[in-house]
C-alpha positions in Angstrom: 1.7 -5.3 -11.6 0.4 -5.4 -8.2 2.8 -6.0 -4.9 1.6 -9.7 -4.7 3.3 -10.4 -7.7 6.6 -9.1 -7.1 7.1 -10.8 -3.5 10.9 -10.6 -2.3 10.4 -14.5 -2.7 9.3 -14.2 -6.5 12.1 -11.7 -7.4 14.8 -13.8 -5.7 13.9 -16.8 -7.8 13.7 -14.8 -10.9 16.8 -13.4 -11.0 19.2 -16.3 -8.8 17.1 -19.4 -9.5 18.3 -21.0 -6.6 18.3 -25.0 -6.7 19.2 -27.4 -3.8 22.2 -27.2 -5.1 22.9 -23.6 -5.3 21.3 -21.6 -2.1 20.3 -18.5 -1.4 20.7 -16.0 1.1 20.1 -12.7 3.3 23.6 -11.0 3.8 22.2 -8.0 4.3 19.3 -5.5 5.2 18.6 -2.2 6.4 17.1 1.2 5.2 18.7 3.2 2.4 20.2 6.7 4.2 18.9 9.2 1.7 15.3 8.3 1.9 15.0 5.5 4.9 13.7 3.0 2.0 14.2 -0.6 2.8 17.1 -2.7 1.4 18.3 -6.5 0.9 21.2 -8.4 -0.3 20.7 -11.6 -1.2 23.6 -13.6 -2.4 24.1 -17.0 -4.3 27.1 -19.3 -3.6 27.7 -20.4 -6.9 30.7 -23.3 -8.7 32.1 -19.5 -10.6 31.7 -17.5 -7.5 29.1 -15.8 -4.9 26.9 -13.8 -7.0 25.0 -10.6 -4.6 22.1 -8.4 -6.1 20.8 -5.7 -3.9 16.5 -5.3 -3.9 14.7 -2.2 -2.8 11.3 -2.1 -1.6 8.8 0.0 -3.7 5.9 2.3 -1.9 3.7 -0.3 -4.3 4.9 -2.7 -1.9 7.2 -4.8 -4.7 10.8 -5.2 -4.9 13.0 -4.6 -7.5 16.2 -4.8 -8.4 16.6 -1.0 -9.1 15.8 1.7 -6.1 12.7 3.7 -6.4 12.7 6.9 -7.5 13.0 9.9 -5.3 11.0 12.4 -4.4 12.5 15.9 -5.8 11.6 19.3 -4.5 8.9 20.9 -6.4 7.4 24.2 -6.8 4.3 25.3 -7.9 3.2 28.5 -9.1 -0.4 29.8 -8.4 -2.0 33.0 -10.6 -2.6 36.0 -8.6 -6.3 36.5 -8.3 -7.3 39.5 -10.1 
């Protein structure tokens, strides 16, 4: 799915469905300190409770609800010219 699809906007209201009655908003932002990704909580004031769910921005450009994955050392192994 491309980034256009998975706007911060169009995750938020997937997963909270926020209604007039039952807003929406930023509590927090920032960049992750491992890999400087970016970072928002959004939270819901709901009748049970406030509900928070953390996105992460992808290099894609979408957000999800789960962090990208990270880049691990690698090592490659070339053959010796003979």
């Amino acid at each position: 799915m491309n980034a256009a699809g998975k706007s911060l906007r169009l995750i938020v209201e997937k997963w909270l469905a926020p209604t007039p009655a039952m807003q929406v908003r930023v509590t927090e932002f920032g960049r992750t300190s491992s890999n400087q990704r970016r970072y928002v909580r959004i939270e819901a004031l709901r009748p049970a409770g406030p509900l928070a769910i953390f996105f992460f921005r992808h290099d894609d450009g979408s957000w999800n609800v789960f962090p990208p994955k990270t880049d691990m050392p690698a090592m490659r192994a070339y053959p010796l010219a003979a």
